[in-house]
N, CA, C and O atoms as a Maestro MAE file, in Angstrom:
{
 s_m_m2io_version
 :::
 2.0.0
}

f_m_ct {
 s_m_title
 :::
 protein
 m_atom[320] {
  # First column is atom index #
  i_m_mmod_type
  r_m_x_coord
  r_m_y_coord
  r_m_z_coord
  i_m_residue_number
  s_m_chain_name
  s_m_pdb_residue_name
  s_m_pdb_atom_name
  i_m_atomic_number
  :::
  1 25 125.974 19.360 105.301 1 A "UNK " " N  " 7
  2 3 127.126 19.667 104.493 1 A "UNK " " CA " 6
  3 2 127.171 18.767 103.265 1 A "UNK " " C  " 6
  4 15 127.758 18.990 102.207 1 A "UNK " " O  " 8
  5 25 126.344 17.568 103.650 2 A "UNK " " N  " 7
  6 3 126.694 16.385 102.339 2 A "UNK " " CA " 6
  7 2 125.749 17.111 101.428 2 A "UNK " " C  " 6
  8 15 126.168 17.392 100.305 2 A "UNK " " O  " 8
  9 25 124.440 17.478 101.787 3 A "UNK " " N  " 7
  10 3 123.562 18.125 100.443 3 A "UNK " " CA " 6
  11 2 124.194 18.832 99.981 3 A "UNK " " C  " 6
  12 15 124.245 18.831 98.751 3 A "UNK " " O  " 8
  13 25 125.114 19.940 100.867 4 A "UNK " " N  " 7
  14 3 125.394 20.976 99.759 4 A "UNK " " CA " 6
  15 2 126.305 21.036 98.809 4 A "UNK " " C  " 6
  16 15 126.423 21.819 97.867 4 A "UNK " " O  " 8
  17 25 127.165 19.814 99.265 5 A "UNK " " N  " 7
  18 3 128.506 19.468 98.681 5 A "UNK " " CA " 6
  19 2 127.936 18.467 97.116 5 A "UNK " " C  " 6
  20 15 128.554 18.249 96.074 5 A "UNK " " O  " 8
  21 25 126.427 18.008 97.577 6 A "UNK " " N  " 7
  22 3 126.202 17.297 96.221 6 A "UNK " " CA " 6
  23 2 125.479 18.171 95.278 6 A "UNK " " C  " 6
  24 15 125.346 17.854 94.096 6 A "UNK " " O  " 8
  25 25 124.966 19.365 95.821 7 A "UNK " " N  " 7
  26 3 124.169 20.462 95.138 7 A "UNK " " CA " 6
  27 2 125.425 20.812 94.127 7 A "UNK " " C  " 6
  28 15 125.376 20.803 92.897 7 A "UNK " " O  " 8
  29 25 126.720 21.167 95.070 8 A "UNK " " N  " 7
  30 3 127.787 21.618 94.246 8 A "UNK " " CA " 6
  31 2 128.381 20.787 92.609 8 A "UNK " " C  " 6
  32 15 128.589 21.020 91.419 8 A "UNK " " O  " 8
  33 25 128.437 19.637 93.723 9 A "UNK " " N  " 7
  34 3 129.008 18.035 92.173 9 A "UNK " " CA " 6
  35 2 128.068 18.989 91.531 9 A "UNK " " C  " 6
  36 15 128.340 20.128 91.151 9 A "UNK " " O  " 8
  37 25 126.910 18.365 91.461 10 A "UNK " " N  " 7
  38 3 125.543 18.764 90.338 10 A "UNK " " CA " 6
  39 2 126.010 19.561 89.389 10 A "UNK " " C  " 6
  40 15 126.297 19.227 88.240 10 A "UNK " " O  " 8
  41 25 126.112 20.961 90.021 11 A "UNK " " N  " 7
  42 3 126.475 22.219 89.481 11 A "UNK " " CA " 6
  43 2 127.207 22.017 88.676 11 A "UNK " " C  " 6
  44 15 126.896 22.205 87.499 11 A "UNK " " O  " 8
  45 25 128.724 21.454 89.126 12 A "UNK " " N  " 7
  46 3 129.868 21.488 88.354 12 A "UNK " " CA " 6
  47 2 129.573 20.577 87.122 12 A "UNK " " C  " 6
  48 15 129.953 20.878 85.991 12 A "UNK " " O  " 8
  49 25 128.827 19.371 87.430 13 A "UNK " " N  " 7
  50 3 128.651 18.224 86.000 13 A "UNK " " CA " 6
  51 2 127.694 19.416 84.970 13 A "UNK " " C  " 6
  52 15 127.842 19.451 83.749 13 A "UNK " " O  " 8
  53 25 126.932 20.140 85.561 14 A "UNK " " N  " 7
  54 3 126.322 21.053 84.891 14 A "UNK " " CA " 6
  55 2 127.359 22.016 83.704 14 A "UNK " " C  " 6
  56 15 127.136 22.142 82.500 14 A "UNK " " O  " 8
  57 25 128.122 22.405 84.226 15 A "UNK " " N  " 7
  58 3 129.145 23.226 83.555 15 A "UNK " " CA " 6
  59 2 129.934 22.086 82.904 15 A "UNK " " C  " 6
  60 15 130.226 22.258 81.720 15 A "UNK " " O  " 8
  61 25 130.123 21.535 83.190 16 A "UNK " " N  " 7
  62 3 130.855 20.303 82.048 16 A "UNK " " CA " 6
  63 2 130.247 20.339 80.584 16 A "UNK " " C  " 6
  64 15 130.764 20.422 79.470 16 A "UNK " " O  " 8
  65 25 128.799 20.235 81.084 17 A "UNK " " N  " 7
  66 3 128.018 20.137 79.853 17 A "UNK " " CA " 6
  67 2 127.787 21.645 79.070 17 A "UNK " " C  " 6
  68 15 127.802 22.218 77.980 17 A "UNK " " O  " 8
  69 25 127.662 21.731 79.877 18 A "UNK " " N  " 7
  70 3 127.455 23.211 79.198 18 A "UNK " " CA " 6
  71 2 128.397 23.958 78.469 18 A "UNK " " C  " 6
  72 15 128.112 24.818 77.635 18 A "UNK " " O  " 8
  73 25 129.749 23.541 78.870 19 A "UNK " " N  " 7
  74 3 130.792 24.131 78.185 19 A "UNK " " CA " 6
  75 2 131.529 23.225 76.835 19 A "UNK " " C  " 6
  76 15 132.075 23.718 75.848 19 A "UNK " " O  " 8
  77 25 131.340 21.736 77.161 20 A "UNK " " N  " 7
  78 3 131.068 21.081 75.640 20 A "UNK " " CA " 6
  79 2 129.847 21.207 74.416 20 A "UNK " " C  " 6
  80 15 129.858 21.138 73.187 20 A "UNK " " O  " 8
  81 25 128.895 21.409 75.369 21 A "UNK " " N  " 7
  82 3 128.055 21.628 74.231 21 A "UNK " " CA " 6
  83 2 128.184 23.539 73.696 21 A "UNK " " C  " 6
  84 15 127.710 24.032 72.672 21 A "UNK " " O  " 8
  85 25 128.797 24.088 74.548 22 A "UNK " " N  " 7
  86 3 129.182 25.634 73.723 22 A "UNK " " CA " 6
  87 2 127.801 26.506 74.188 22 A "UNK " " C  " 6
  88 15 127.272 27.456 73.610 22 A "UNK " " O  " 8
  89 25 127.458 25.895 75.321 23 A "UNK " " N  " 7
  90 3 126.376 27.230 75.960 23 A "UNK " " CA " 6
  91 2 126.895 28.722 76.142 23 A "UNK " " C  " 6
  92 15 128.097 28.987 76.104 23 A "UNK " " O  " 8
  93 25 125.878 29.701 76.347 24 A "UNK " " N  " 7
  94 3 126.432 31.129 76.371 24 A "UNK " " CA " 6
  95 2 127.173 31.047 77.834 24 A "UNK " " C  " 6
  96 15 126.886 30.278 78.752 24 A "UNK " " O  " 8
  97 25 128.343 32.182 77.799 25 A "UNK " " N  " 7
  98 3 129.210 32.576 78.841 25 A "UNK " " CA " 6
  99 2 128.606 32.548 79.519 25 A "UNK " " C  " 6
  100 15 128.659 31.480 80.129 25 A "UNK " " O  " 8
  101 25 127.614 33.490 80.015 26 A "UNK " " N  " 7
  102 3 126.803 33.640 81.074 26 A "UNK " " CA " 6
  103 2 126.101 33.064 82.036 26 A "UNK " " C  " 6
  104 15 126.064 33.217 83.257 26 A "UNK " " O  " 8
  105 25 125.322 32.094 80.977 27 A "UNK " " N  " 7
  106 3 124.883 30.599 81.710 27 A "UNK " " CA " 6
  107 2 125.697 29.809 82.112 27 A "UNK " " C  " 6
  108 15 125.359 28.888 82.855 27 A "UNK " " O  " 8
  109 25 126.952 29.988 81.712 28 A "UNK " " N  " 7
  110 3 128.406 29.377 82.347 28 A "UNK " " CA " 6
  111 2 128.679 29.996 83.809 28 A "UNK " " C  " 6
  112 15 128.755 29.446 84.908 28 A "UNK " " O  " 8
  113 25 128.749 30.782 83.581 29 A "UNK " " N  " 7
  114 3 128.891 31.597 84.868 29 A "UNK " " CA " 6
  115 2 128.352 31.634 85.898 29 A "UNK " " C  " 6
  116 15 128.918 31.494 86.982 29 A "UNK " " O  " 8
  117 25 126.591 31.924 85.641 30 A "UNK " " N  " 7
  118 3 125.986 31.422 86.457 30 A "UNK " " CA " 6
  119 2 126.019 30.006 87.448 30 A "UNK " " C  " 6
  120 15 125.974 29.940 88.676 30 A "UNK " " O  " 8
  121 25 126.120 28.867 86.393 31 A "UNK " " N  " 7
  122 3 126.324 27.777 86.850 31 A "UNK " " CA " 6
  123 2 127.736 27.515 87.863 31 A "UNK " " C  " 6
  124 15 127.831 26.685 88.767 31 A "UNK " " O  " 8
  125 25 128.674 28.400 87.446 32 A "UNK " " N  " 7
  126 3 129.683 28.141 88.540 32 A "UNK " " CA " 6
  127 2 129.831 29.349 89.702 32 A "UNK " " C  " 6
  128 15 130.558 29.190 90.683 32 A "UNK " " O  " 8
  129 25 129.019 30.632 89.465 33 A "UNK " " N  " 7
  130 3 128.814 31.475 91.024 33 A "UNK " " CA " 6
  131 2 127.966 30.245 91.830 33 A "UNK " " C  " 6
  132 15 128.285 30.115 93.012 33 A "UNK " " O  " 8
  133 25 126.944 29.350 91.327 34 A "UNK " " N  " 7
  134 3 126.377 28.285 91.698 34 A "UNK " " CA " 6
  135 2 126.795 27.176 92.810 34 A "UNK " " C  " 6
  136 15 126.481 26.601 93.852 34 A "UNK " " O  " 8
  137 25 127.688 27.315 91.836 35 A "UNK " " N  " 7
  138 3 129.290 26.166 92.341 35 A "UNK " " CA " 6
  139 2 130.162 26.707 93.719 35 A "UNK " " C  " 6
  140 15 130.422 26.089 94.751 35 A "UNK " " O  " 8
  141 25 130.405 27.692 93.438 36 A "UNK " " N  " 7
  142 3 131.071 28.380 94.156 36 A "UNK " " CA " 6
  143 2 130.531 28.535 96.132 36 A "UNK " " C  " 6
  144 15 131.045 28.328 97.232 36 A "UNK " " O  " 8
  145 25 129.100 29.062 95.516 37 A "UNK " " N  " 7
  146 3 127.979 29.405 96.692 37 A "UNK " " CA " 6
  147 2 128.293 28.399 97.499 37 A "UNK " " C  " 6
  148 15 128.848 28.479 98.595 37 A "UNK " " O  " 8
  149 25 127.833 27.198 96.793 38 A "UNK " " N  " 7
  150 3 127.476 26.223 97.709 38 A "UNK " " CA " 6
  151 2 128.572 25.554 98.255 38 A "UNK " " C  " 6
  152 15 128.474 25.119 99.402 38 A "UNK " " O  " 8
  153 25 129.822 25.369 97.481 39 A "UNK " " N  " 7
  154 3 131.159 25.261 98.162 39 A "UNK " " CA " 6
  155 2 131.920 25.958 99.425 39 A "UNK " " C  " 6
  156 15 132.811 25.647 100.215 39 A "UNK " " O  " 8
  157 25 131.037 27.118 99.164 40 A "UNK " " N  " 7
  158 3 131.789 28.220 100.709 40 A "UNK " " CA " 6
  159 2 130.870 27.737 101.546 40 A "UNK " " C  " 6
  160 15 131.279 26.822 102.260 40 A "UNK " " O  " 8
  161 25 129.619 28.100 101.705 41 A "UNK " " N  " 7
  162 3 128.645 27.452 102.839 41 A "UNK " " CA " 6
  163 2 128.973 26.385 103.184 41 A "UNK " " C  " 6
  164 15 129.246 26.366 104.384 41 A "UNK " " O  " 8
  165 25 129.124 25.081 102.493 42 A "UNK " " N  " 7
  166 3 129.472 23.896 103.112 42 A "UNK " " CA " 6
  167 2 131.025 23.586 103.877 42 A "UNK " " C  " 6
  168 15 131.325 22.592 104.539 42 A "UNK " " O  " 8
  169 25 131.996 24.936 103.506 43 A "UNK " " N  " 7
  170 3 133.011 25.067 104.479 43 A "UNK " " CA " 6
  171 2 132.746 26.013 105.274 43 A "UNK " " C  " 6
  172 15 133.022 25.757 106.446 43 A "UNK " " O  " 8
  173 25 132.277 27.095 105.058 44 A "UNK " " N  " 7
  174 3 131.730 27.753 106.300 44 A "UNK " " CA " 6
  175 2 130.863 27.053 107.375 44 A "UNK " " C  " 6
  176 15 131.344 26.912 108.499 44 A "UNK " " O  " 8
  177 25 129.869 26.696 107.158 45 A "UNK " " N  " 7
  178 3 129.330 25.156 107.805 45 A "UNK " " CA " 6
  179 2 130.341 24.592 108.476 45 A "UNK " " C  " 6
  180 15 130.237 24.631 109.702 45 A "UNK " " O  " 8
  181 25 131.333 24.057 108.004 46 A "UNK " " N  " 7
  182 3 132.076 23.202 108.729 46 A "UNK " " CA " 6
  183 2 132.942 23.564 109.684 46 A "UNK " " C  " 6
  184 15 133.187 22.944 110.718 46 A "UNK " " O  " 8
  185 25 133.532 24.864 109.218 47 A "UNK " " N  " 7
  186 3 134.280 25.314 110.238 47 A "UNK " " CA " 6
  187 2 133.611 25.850 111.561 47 A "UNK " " C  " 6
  188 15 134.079 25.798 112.699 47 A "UNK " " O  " 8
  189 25 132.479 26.347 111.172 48 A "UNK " " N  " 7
  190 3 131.344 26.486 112.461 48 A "UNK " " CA " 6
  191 2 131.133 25.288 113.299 48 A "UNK " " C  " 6
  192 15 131.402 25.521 114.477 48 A "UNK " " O  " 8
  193 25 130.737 24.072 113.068 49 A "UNK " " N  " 7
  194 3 130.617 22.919 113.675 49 A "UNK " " CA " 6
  195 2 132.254 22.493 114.176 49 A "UNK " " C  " 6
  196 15 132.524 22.037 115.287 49 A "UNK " " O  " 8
  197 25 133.034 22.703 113.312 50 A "UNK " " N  " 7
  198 3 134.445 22.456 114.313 50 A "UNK " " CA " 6
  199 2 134.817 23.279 115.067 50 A "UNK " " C  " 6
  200 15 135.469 22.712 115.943 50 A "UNK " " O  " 8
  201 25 134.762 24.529 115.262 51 A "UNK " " N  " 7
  202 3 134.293 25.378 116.456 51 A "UNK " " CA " 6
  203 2 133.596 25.184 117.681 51 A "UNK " " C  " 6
  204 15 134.040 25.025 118.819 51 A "UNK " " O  " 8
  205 25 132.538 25.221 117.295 52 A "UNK " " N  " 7
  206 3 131.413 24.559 118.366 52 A "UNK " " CA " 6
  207 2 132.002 23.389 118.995 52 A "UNK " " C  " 6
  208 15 132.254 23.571 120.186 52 A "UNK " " O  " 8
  209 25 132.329 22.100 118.485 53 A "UNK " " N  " 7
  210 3 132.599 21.081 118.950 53 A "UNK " " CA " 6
  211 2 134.257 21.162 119.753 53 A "UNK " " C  " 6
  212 15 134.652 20.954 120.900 53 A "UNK " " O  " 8
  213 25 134.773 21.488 118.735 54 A "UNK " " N  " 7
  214 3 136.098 21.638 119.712 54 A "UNK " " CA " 6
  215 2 136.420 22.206 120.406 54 A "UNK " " C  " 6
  216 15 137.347 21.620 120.965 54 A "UNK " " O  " 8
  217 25 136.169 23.535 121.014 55 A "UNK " " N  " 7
  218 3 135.669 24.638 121.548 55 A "UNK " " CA " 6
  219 2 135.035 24.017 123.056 55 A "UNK " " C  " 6
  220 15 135.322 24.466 124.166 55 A "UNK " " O  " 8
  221 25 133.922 22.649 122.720 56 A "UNK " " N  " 7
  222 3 132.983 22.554 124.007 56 A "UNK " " CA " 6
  223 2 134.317 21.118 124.542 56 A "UNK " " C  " 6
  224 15 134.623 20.975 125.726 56 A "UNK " " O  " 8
  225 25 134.700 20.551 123.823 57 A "UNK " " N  " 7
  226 3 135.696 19.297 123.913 57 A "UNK " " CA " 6
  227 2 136.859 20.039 124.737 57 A "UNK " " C  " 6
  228 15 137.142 19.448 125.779 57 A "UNK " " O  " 8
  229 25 137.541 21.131 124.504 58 A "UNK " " N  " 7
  230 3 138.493 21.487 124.969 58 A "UNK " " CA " 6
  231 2 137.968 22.444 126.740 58 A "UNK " " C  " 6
  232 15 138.394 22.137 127.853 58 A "UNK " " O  " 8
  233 25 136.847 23.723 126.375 59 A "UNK " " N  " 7
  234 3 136.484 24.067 127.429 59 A "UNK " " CA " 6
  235 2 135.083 23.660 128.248 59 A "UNK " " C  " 6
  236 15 134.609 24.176 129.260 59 A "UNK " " O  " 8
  237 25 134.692 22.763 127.598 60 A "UNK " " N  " 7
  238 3 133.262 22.253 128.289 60 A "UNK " " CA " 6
  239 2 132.040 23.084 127.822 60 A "UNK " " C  " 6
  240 15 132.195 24.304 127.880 60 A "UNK " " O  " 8
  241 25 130.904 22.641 127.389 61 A "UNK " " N  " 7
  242 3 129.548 24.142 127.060 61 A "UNK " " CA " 6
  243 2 129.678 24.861 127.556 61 A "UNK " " C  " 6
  244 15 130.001 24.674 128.729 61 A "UNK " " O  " 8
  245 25 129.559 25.970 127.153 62 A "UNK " " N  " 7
  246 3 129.273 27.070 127.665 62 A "UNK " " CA " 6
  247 2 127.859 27.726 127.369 62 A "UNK " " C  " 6
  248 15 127.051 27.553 126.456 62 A "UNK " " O  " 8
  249 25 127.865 28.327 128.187 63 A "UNK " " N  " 7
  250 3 126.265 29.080 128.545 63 A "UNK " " CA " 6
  251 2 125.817 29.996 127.644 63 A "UNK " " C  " 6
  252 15 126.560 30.956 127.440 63 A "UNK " " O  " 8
  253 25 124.586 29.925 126.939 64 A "UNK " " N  " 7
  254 3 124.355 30.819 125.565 64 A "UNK " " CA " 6
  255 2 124.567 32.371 126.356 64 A "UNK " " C  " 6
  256 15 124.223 33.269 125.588 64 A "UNK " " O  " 8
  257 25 124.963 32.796 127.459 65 A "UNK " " N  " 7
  258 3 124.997 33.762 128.125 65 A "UNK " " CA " 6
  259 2 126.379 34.482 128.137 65 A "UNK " " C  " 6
  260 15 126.581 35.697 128.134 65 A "UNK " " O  " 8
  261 25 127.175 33.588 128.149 66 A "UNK " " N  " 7
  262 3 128.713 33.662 128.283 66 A "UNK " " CA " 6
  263 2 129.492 33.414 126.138 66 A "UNK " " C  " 6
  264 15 130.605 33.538 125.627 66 A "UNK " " O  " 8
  265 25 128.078 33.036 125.603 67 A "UNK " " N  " 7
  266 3 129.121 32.423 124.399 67 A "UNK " " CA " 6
  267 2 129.079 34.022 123.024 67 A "UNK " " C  " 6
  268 15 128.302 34.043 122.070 67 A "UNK " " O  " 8
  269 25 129.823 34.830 123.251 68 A "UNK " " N  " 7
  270 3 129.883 36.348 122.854 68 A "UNK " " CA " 6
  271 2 131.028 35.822 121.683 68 A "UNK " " C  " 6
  272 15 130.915 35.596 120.479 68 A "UNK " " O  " 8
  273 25 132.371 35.728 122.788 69 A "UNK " " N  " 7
  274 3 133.422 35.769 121.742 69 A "UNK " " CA " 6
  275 2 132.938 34.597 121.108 69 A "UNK " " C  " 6
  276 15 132.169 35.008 120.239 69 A "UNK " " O  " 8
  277 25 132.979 33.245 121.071 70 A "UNK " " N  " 7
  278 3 132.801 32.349 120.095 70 A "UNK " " CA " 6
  279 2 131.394 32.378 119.160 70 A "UNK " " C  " 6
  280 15 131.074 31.447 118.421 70 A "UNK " " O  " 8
  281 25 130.597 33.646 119.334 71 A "UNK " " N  " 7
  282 3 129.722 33.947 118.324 71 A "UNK " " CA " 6
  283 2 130.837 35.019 117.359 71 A "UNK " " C  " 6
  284 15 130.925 35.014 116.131 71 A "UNK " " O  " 8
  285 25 131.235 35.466 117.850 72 A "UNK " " N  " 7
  286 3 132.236 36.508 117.051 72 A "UNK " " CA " 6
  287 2 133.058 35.996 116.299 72 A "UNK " " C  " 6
  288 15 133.035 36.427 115.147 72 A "UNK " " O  " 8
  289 25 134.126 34.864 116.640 73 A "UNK " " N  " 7
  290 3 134.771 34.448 115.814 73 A "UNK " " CA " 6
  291 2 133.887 33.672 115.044 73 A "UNK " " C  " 6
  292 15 134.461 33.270 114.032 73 A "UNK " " O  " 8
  293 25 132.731 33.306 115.120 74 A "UNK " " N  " 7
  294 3 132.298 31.791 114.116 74 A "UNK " " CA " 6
  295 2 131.849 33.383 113.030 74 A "UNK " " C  " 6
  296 15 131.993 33.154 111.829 74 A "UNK " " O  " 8
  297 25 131.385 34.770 113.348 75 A "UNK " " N  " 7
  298 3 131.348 36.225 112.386 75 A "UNK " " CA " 6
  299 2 132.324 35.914 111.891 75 A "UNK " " C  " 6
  300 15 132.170 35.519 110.735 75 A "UNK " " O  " 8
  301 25 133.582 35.908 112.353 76 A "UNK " " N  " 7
  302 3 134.143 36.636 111.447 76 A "UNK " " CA " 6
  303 2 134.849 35.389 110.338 76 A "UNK " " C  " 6
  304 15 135.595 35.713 109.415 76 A "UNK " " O  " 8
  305 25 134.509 34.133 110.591 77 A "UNK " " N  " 7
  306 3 134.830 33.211 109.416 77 A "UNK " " CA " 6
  307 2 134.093 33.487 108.135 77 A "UNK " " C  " 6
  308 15 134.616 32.966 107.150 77 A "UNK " " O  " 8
  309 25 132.844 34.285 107.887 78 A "UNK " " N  " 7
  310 3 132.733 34.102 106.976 78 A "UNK " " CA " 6
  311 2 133.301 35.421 106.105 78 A "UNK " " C  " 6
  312 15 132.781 36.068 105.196 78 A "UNK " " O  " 8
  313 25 134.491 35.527 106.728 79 A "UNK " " N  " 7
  314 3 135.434 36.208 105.835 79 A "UNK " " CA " 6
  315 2 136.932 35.530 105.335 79 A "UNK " " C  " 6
  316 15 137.876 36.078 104.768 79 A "UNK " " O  " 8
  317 25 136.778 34.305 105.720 80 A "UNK " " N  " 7
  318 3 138.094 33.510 105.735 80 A "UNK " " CA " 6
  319 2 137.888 33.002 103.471 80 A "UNK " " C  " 6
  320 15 138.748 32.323 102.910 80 A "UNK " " O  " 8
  :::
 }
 m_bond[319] {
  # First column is bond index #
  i_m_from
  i_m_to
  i_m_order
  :::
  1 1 2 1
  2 2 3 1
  3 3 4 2
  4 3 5 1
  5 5 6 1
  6 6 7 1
  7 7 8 2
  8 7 9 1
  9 9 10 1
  10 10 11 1
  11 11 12 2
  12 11 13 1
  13 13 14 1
  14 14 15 1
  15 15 16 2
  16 15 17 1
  17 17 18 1
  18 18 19 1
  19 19 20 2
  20 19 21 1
  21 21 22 1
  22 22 23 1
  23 23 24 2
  24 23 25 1
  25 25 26 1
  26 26 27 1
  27 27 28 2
  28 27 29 1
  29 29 30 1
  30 30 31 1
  31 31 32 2
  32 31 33 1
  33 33 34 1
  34 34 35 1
  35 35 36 2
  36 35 37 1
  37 37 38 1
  38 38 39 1
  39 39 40 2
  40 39 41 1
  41 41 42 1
  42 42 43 1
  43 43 44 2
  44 43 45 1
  45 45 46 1
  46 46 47 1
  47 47 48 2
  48 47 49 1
  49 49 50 1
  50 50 51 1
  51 51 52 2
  52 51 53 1
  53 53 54 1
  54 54 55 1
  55 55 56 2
  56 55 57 1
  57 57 58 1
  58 58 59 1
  59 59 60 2
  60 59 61 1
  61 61 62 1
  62 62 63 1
  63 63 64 2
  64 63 65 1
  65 65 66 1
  66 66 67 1
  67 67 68 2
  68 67 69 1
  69 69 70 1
  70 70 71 1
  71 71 72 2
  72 71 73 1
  73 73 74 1
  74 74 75 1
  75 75 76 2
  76 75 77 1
  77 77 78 1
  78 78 79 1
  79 79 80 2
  80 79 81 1
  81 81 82 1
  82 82 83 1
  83 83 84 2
  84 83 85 1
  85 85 86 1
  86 86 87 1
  87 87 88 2
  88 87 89 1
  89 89 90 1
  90 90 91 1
  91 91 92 2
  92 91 93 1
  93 93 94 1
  94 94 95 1
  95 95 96 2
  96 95 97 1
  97 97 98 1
  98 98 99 1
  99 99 100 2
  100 99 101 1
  101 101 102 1
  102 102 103 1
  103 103 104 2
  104 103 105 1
  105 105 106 1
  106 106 107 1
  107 107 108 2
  108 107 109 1
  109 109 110 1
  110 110 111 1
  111 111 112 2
  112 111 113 1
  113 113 114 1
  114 114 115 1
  115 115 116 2
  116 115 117 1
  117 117 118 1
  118 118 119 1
  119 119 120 2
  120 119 121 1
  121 121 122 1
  122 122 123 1
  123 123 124 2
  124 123 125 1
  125 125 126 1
  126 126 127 1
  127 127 128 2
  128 127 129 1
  129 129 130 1
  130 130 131 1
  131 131 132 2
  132 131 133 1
  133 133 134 1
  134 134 135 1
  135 135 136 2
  136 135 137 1
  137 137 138 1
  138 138 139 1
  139 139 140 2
  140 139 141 1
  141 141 142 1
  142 142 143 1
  143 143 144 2
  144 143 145 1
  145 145 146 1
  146 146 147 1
  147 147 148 2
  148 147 149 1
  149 149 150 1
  150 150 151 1
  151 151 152 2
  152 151 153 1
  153 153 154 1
  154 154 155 1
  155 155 156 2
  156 155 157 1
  157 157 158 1
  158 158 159 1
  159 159 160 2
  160 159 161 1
  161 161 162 1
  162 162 163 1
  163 163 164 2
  164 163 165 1
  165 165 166 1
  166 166 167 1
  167 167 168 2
  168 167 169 1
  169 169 170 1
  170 170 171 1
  171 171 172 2
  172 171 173 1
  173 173 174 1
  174 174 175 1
  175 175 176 2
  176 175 177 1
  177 177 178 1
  178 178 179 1
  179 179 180 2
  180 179 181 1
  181 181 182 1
  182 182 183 1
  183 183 184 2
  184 183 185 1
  185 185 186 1
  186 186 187 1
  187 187 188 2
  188 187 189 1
  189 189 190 1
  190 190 191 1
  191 191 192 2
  192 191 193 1
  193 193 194 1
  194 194 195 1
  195 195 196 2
  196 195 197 1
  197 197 198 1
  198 198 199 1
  199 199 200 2
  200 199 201 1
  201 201 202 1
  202 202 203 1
  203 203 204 2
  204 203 205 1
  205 205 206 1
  206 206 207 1
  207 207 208 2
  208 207 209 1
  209 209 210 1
  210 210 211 1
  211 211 212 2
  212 211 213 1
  213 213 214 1
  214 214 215 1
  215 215 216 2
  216 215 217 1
  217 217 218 1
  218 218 219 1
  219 219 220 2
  220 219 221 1
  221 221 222 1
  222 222 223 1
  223 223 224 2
  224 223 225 1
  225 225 226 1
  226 226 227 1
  227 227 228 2
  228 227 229 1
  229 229 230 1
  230 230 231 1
  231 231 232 2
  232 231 233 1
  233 233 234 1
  234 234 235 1
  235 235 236 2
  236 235 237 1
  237 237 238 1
  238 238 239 1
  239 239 240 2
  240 239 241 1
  241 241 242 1
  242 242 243 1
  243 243 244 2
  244 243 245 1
  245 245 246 1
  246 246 247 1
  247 247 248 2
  248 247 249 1
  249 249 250 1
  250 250 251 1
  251 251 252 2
  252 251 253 1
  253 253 254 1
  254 254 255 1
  255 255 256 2
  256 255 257 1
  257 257 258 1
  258 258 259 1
  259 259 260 2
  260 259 261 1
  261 261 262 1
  262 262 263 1
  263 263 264 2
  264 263 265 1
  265 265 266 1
  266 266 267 1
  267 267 268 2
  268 267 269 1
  269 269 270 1
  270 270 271 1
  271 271 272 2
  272 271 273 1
  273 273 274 1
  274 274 275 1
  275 275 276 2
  276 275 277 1
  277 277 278 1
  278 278 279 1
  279 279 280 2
  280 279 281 1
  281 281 282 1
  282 282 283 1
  283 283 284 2
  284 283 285 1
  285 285 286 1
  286 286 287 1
  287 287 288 2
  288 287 289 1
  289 289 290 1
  290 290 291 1
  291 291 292 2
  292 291 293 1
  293 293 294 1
  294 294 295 1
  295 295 296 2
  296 295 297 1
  297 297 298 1
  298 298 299 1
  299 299 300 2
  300 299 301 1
  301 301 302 1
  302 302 303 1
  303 303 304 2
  304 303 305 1
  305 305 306 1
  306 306 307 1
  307 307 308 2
  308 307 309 1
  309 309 310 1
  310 310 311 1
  311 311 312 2
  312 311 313 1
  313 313 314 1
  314 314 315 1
  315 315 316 2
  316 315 317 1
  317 317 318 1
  318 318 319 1
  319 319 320 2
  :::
 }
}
């Protein structure tokens, strides 16, 4: 999560520059769908691992046999 969160900084100091020095829109844009990407993954990421973990903390591991619904909900976060 820390790489992707520094991939992101990057990005964003990227658009800093880019938008003082008066680069085209586009390359603006790019640089912050950039931004963006890597900002959701690294919370999607996270909320997956706080799942998993709290999930096994509260009901103990469960068996890759038995783990259906908590594959489903960690689906359907990446609509949050």
């Amino acid at each position: 999560m820390v790489k992707r969160l520094k991939r992101a900084e990057g990005h964003l100091r990227s658009v800093v520059e880019m938008i003082e020095a008066g680069r085209p829109c586009l390359e603006i844009a790019q640089q912050l769908q950039a931004v963006e990407t890597d900002v959701a993954n690294a919370k999607r990421t996270r909320i997956h691992d706080h799942l998993d973990h709290c999930l096994d903390h509260v009901v103990g591991a469960v068996p890759k046999a038995k783990r259906g619904p908590i594959d489903e909900i960690k689906a359907i976060t990446k609509y949050l």
